[in-house]
VEXTORZA-539038 format. One line per 8 residues: their letters; for each residue y, z, x of C-alpha. Coordinates in Angstrom, 1 decimal. Each point is the difference from the previous one (the first is absolute). Layout:
a> Y,Z,X ~ ... .
//
This chain:
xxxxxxxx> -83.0,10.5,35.9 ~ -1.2,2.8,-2.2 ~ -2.0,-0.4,-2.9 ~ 1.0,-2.4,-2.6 ~ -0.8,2.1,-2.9 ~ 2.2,3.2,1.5 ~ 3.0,-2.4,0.8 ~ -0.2,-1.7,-3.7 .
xxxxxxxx> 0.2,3.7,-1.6 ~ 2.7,1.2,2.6 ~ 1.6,-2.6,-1.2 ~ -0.2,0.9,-3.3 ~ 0.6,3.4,0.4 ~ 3.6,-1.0,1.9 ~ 1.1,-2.2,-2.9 ~ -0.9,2.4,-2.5 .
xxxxxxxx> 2.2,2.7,1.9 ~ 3.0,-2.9,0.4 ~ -0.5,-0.6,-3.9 ~ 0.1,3.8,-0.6 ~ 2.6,0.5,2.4 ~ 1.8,-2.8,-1.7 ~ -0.3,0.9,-3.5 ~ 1.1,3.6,0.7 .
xxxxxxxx> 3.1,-2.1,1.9 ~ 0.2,-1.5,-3.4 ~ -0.1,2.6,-1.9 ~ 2.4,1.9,2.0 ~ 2.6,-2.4,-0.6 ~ -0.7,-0.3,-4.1 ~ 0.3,3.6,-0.1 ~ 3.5,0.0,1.9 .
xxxxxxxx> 1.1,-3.4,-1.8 ~ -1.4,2.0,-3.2 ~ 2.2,3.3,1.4 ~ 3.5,-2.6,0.4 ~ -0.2,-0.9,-3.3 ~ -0.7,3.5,-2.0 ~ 2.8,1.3,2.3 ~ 2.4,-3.4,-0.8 .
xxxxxxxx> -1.3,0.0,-3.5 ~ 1.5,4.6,0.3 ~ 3.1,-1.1,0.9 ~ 1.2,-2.9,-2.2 ~ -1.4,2.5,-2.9 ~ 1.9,3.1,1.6 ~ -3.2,1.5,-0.5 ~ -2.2,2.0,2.8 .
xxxxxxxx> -3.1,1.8,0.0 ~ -1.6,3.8,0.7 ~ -2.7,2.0,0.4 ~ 0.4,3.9,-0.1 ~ -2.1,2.6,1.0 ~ -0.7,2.9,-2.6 ~ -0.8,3.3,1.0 ~ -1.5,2.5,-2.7 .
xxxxxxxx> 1.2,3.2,2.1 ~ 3.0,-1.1,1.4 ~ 2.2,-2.5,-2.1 ~ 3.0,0.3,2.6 ~ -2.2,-1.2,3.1 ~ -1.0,-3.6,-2.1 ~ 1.0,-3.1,2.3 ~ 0.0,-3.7,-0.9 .
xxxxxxxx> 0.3,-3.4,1.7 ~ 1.9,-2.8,-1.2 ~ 0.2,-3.8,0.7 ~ 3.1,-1.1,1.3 ~ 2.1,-0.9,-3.1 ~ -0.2,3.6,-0.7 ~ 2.6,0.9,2.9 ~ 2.4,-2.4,-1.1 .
xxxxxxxx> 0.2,1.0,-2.9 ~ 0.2,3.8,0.8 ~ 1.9,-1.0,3.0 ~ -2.4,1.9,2.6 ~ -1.7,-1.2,3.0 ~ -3.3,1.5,1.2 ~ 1.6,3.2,1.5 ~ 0.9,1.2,-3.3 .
xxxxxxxx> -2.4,3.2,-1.5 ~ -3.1,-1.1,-1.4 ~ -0.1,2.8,-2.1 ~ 0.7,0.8,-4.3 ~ 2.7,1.9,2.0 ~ 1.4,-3.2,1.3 ~ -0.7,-2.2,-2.8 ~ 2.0,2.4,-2.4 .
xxxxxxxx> 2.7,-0.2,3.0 ~ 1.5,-3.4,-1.5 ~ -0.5,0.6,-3.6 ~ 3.7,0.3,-1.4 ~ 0.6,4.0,-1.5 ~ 0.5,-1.2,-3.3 ~ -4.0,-1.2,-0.2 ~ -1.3,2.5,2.6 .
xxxxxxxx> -1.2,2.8,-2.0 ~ -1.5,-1.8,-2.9 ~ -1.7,-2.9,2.5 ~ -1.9,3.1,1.9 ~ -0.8,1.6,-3.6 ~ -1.7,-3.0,-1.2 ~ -1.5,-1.2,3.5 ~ -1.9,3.7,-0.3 .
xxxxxxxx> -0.3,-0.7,-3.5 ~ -2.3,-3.5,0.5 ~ -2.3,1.5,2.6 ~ -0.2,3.3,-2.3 ~ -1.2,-2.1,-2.8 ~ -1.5,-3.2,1.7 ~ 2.4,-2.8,-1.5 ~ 1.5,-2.8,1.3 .
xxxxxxxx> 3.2,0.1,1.9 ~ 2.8,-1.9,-1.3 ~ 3.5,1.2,-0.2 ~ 3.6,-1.5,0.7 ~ 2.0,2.1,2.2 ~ 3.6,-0.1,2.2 ~ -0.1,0.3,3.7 ~ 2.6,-0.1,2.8 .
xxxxxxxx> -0.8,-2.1,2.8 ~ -0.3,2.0,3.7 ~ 1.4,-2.8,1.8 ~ 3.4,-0.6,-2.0 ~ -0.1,2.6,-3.0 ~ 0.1,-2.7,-2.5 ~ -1.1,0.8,-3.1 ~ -3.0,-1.9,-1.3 .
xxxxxxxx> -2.8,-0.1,-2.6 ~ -3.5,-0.5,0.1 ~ -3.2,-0.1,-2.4 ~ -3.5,2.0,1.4 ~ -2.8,-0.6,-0.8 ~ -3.6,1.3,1.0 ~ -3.8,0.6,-0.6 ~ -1.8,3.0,1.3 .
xxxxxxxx> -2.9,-0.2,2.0 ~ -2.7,3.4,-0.6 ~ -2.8,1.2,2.5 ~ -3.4,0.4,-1.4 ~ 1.0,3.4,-2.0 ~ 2.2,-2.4,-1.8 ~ 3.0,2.0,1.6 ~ 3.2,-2.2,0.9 .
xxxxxxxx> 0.3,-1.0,3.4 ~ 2.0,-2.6,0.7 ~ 3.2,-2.6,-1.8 ~ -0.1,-3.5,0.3 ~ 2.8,-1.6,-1.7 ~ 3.2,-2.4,0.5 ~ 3.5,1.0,0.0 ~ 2.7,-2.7,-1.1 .
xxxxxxxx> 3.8,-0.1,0.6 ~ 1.1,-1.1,-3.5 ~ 4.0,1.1,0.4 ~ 1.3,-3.4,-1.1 ~ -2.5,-0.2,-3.0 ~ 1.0,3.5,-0.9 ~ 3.4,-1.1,0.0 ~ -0.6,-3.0,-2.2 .
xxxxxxxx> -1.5,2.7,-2.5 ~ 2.8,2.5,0.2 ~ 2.4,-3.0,-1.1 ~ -2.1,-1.2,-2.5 ~ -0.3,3.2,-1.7 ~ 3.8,0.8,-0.2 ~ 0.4,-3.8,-1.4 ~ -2.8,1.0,-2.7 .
xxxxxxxx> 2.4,3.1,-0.1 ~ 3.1,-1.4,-0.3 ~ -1.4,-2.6,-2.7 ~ -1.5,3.1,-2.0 ~ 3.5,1.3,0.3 ~ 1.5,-3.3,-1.4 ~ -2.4,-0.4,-2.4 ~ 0.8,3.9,-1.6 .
xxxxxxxx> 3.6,-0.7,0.5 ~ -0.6,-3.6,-2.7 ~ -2.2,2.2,-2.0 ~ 2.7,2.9,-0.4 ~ 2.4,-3.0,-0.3 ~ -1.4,-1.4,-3.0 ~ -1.0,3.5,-1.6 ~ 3.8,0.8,0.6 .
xxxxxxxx> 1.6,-3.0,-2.0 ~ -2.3,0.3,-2.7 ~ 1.2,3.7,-0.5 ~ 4.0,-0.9,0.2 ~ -1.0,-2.8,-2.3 ~ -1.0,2.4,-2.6 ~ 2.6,2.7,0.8 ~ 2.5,-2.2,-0.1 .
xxxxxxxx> -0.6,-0.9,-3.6 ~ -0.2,4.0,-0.5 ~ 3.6,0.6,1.3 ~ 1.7,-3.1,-1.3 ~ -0.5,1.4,-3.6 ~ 1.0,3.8,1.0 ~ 3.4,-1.4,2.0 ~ 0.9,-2.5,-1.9 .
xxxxxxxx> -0.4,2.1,-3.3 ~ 1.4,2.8,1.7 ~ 3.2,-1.9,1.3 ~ 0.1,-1.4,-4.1 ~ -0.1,3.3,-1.2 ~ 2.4,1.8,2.4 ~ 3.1,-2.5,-0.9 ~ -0.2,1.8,-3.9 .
xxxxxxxx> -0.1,3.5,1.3 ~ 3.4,2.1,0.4 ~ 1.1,1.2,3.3 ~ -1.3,2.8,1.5 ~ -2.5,0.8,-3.3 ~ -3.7,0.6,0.8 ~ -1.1,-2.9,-1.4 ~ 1.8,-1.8,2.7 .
xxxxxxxx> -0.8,2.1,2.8 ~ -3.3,-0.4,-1.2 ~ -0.3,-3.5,0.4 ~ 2.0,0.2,2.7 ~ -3.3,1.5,1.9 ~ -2.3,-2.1,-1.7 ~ 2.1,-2.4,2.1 ~ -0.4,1.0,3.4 .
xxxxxxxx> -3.4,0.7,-0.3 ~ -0.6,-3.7,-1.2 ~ 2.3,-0.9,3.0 ~ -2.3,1.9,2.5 ~ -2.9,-1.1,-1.1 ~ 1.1,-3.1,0.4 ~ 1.0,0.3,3.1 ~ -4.0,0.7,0.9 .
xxxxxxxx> -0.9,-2.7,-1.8 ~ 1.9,-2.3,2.4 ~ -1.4,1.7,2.9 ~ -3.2,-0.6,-1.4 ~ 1.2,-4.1,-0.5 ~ 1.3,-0.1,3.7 ~ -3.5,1.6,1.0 ~ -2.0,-2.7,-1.8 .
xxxxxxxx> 2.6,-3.2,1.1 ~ -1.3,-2.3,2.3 ~ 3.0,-1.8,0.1 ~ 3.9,0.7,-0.5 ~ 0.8,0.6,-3.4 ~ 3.8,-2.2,0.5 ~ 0.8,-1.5,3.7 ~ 3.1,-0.3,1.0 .
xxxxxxxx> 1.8,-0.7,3.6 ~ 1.1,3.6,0.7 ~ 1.8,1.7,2.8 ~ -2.2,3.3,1.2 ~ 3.1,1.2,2.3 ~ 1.5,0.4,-4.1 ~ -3.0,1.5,-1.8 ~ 0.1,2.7,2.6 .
xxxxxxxx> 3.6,0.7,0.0 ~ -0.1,0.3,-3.9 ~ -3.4,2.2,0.5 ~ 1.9,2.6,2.3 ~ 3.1,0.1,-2.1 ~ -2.0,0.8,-3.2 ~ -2.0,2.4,2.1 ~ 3.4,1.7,1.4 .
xxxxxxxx> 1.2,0.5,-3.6 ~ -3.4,2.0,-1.1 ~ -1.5,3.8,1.8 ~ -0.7,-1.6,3.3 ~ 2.9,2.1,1.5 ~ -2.2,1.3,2.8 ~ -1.4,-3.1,0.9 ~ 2.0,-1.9,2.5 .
xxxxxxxx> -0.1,-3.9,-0.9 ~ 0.6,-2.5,2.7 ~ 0.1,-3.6,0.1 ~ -0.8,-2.5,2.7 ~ 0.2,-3.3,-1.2 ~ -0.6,-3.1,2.2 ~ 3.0,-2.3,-0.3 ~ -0.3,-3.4,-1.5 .
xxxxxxxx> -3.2,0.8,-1.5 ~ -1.8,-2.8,-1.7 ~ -0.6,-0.4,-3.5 ~ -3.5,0.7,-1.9 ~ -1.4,-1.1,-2.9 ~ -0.9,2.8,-2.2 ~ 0.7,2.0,-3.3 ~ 2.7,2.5,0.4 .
xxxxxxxx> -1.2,2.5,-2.6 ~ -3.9,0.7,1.7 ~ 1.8,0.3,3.2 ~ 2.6,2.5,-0.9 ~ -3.0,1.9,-2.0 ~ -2.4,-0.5,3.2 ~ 3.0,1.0,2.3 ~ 0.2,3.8,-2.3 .
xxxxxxxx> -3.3,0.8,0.0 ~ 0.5,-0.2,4.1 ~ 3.3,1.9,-0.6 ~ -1.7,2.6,-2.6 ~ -3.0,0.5,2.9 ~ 1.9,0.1,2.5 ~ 2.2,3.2,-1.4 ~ -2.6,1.3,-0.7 .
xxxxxxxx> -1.2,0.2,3.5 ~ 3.4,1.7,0.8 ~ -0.2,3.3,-2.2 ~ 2.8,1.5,1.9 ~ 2.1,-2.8,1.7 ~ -0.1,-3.3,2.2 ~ 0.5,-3.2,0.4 ~ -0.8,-3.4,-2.0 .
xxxxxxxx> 0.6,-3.2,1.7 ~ 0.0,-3.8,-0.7 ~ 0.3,-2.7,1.9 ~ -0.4,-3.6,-0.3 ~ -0.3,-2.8,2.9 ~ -1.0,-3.4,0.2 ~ -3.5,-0.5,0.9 ~ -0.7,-3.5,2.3 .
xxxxxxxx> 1.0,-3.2,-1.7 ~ -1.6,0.4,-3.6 ~ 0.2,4.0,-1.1 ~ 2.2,3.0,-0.5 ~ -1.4,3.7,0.6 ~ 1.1,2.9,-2.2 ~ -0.7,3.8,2.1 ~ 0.3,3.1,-2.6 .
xxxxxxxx> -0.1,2.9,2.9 ~ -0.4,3.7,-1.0 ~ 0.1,3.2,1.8 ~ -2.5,1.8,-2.2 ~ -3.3,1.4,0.6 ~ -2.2,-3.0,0.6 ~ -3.0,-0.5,-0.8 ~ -3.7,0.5,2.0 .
xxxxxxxx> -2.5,-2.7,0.0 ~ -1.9,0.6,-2.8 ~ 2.5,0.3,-2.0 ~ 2.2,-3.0,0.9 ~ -3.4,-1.9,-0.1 ~ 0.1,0.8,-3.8 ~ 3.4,-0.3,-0.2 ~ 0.5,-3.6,-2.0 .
xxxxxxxx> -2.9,0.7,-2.6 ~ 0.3,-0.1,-3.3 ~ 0.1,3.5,-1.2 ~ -0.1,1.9,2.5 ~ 2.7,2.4,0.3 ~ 0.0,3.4,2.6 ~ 2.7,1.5,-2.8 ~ -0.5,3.0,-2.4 .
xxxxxxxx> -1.6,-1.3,-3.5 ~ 3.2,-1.1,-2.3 ~ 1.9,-1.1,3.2 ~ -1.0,-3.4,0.8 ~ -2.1,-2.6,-1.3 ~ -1.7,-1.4,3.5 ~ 1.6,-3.5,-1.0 ~ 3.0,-0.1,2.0 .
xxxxxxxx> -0.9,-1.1,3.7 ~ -2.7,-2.4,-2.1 ~ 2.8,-1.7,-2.2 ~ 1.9,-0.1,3.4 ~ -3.2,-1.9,1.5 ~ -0.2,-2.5,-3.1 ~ 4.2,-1.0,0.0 ~ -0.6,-1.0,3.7 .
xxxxxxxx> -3.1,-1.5,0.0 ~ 1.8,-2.0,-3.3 ~ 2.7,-0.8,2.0 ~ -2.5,-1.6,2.3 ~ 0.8,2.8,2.7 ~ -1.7,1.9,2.1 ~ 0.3,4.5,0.3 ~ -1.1,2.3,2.4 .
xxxxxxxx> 0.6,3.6,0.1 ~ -0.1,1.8,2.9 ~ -0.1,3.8,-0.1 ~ -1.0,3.4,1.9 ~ -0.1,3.8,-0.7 ~ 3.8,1.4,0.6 ~ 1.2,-3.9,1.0 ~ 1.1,-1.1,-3.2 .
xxxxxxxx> -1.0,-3.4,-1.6 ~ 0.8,-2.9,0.3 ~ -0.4,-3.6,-2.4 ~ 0.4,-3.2,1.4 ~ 0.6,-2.8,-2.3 ~ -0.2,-4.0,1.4 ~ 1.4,-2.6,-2.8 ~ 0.0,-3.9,0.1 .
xxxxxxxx> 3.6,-1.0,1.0 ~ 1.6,-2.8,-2.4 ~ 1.8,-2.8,1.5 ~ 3.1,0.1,-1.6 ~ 2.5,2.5,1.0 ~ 1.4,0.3,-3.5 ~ -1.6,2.8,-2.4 ~ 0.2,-1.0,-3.6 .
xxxxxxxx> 0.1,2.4,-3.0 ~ -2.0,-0.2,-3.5 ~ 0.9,-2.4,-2.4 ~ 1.5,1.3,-3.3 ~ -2.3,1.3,-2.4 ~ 0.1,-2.9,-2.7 ~ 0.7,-3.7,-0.1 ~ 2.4,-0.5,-3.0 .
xxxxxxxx> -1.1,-2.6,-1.8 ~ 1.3,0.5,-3.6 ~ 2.4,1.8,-1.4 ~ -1.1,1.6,-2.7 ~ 1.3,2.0,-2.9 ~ 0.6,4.1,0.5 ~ -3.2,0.9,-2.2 ~ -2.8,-2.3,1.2 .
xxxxxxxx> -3.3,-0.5,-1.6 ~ -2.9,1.1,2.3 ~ -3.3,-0.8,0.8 ~ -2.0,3.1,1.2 ~ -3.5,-0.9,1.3 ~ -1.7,2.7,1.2 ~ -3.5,1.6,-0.6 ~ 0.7,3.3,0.4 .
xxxxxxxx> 0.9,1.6,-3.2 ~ 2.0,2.5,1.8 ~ 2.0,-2.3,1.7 ~ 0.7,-1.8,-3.1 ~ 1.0,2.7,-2.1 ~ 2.4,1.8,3.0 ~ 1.2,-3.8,0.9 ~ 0.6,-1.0,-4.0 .
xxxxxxxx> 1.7,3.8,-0.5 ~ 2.8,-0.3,2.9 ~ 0.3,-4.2,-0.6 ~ 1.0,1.2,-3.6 ~ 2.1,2.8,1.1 ~ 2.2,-2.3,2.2 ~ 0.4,-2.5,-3.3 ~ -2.6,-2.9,0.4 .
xxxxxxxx> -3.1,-0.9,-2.6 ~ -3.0,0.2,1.6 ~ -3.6,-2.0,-0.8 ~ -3.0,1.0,1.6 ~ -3.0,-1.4,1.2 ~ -2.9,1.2,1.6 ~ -1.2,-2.8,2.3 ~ 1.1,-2.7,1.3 .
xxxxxxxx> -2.1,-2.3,-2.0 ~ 1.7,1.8,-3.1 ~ 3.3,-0.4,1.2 ~ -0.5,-3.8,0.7 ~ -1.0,-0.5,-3.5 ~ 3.1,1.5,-1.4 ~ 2.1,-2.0,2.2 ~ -2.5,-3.2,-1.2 .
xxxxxxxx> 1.3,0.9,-3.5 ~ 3.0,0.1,0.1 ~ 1.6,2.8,1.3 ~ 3.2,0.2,2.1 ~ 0.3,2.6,2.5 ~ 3.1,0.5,1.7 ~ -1.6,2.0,3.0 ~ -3.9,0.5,0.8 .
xxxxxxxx> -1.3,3.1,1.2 ~ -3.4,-0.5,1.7 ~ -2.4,2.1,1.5 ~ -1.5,-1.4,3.3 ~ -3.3,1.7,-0.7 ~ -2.0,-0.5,-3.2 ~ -3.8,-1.0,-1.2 ~ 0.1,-3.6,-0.6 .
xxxxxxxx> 2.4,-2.0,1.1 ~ 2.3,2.5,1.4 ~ 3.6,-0.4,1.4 ~ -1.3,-3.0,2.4 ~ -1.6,-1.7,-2.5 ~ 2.2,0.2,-2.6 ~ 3.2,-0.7,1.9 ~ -0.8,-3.6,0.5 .
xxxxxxxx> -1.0,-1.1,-3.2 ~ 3.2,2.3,-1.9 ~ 2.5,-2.0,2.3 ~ -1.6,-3.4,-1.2 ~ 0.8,1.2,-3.3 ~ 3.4,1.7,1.0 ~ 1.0,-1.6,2.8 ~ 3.5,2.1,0.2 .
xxxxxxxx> -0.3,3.2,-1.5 ~ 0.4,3.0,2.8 ~ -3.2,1.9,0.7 ~ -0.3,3.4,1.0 ~ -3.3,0.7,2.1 ~ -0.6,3.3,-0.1 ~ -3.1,1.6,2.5 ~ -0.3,3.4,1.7 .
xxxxxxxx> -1.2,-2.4,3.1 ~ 2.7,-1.7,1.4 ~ -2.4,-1.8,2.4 ~ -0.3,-3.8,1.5 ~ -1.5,-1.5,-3.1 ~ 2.5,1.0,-2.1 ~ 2.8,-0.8,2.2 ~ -1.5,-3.7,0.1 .
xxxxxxxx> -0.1,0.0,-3.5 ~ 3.3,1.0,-0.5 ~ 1.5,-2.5,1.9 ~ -2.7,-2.5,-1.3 ~ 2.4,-0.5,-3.0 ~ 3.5,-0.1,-0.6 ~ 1.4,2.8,-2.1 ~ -2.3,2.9,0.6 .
xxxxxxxx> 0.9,3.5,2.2 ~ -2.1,2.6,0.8 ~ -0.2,3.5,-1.8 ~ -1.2,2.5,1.6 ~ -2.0,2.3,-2.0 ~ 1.2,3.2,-0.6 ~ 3.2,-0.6,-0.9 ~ 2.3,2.4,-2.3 .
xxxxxxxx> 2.4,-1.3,-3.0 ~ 3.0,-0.6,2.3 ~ -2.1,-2.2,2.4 ~ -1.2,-1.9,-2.4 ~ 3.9,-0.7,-1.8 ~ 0.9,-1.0,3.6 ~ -2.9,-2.8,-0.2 ~ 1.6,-0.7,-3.1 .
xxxxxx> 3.6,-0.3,0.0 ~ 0.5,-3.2,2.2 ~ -1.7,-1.4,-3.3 ~ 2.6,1.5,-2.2 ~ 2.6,-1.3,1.6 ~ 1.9,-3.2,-1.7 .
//
């Protein structure tokens, strides 16, 4: 037996290596546990890890390693170049040149790396993106020589982002479309006012006036002009309606007949009109008048598109179990992308200044969206256009028509004494001038608080004109309280918005129609003479 001393420290000396040897076993096995995870923990994140090589002399010849995460998502394996070469070899051409640019860029002026960039995977050419990052690594003359950073696959988050911005785009574009909305009604509200005193003292004056004298040719234009303008100034209304001014059950198989006959009968001569109507189309719910209107503006477009000659088709079909489509087909010259992207904003118009207003294709936009529909145009350079227009489907099969214009409740002498309440002062002189002219007495009154305190006297009207919209009370307050006082005398509610809330308050009391401001003399006498009769 050898000494006991030499045995004890070979002893010693044989554990201390089997401890060594052990904890370098040990460590061996956190560092690959440790290596699992990073590389699990990569590829749940879709993100992977680099190092680069950065060579001041010769930028092309820098290499770089990657963990394996990196592959996958470039779709490589380890024969793939090593080289910039190779790594700009999957970036998609759209992002090439400017990813190189600023890759030289950040080592040129020692910044941090981070860009988002589109690449095309080798393995499947599938179009991905990805966010890089990196930190650059300097020698001890502080010049750059290597990148360590990450790269992440982030094509699904990118995606997220793209939809989220055309929602905050779309919203922006609702949101401008309300705005214009409101900015429009106010505007025909005060127009309105404007052209119901020039028309309907224009129509007064023109009964007087000899044939064929200047006077009356005079007023004669003073007419039409009134007439056009009001004509915008119900664009404008249809523009700014959310909702269907009068909804009725109608058949769009007959709007679209009577569109194309009334479009036969003006220049359209070298435009060739055909119609394709689905048979047994179902019913919608809708206002006839800001359809027709929307239908021009399509029509008026449309030939437009067709200088010389072509064709202008509609067709109608029923669309699954609950909607009808409307198709208004041109051959014209189309439109390119930006353009048609553009296309349904409010004043935006491609025509010379004086020939259009930029309103149509948006007043088209609002009468569907009104109608609750849905529209889609589809369009291309030298194609033609397209509009598609879905609409709710009713459930009846029978259309209906308006309602006659005024419930007769009385019948009341030839010359009637009238109740004018409005706040305008030219609407009260224009209305006072042509109620006179056609024989009745007129008393005025400037609100609606005014003209409840005449009737709270004593007064008698046979027939109430009232303005819908007036400080104070206005038409909607008023209207209440003066049938509690007058429970049957008829009740003209005149507005130049003919829009949901009047509607409902129309038909909120017995006795009261609807006038639509402007209106000329003769309109007005054929409000009135269901009242004359005995």
């Amino acid at each position: 037996m050898g000494d006991p001393d030499t045995v004890k420290t070979t002893l010693d000396l044989v554990a201390v290596r089997a401890a060594a040897e052990l904890e370098h076993q040990d460590a061996e096995a956190v560092l690959r546990a440790s290596e699992r995870m990073l590389q699990d923990s990569q590829a749940v994140a879709h993100i992977g890890s680099y190092i680069t090589s950065l060579s001041a002399t010769n930028f092309a010849t820098n290499t770089w390693k990657a963990s394996p995460e990196i592959y996958k998502i470039f779709g490589i394996d380890s024969t793939y170049p090593h080289t910039l070469e190779g790594w700009a070899g999957f970036i998609h051409p759209d992002s090439k040149e400017e990813l190189l640019a600023y890759h030289k860029q950040v080592v040129d002026e020692r910044k941090r790396f981070d860009h988002q960039y589109k690449i095309i995977r080798v393995n499947d050419g599938e179009e991905r993106w990805v966010q890089g990052t990196g930190e650059l690594e300097y020698d001890g003359q502080s010049n750059p020589i290597r990148m360590i950073g990450t790269i992440q696959d982030i094509t699904e988050r990118k995606l997220v982002e793209d939809q989220n911005t055309q929602l905050q785009a779309q919203l922006h574009h609702v949101q401008k479309m309300e705005n214009l909305g409101s900015l429009a009604g106010g505007i025909a509200h005060d127009m309105n006012n404007v052209l119901g005193a020039i028309l309907g003292l224009a129509s007064a004056n023109i009964e007087v006036q000899p044939a064929g004298s200047p006077a009356r040719r005079a007023f004669e234009v003073i007419i039409k002009a009134a007439e056009r303008g009001g004509k915008m100034v119900r664009s404008l209304l249809t523009f700014a309606r959310k909702s269907p001014a009068e909804t009725f059950q109608l058949d769009m198989n007959a709007v679209l007949q009577e569109e194309v006959h009334l479009l036969e009968s003006t220049t359209l001569s070298k435009i060739r009109l055909v119609l394709d109507l689905g048979p047994d189309l179902r019913p919608i719910s809708g206002d006839v008048n800001a359809l027709t209107h929307a239908l021009m503006n399509l029509c008026v477009n449309a030939v437009d598109a067709m200088p010389d000659n072509g064709t202008l088709t509609f067709r109608t079909r029923n669309v699954d179990n609950d909607w009808i489509e409307v198709m208004v087909e041109d051959t014209g010259t189309g439109m390119p992308k930006e353009i048609l992207e553009k296309a349904m904003d409010p004043f935006f118009t491609t025509k010379e200044i004086g020939k259009g207003t930029g309103l149509g294709l948006s007043i088209v936009y609002q009468t569907v969206k009104a109608h609750r529909g849905q529209m889609e145009i589809l369009s291309e350079p030298s194609q033609g256009t397209r509009v598609r227009m879905r609409f709710p489907a009713c459930e009846s099969s029978h259309p209906t028509t308006a309602p006659s214009e005024i419930d007769q409740m009385l019948s009341p002498l030839l010359v009637m004494k009238v109740l004018l309440v409005d706040d305008d002062e030219l609407i009260q002189s224009s209305m006072q001038t042509i109620l006179e002219v056609l024989g009745h007495s007129v008393t005025t009154a400037s609100s609606g608080e005014e003209a409840l305190a005449r009737l709270e006297a004593g007064f008698e009207p046979d027939l109430v004109i009232l303005d819908m919209n007036m400080p104070g009370l206005g038409g909607i307050g008023t209207l209440p309280r003066l049938r509690e006082l007058r429970p049957k005398v008829p009740v003209l509610l005149s507005t130049g918005r003919v829009d949901q809330t009047a509607l409902e308050l129309a038909s909120a009391h017995v006795g009261v129609t609807l006038l639509s401001k402007p209106f000329s003399m003769r309109e007005l006498q054929q409000h009135l003479e269901p009242l004359g009769r005995g």
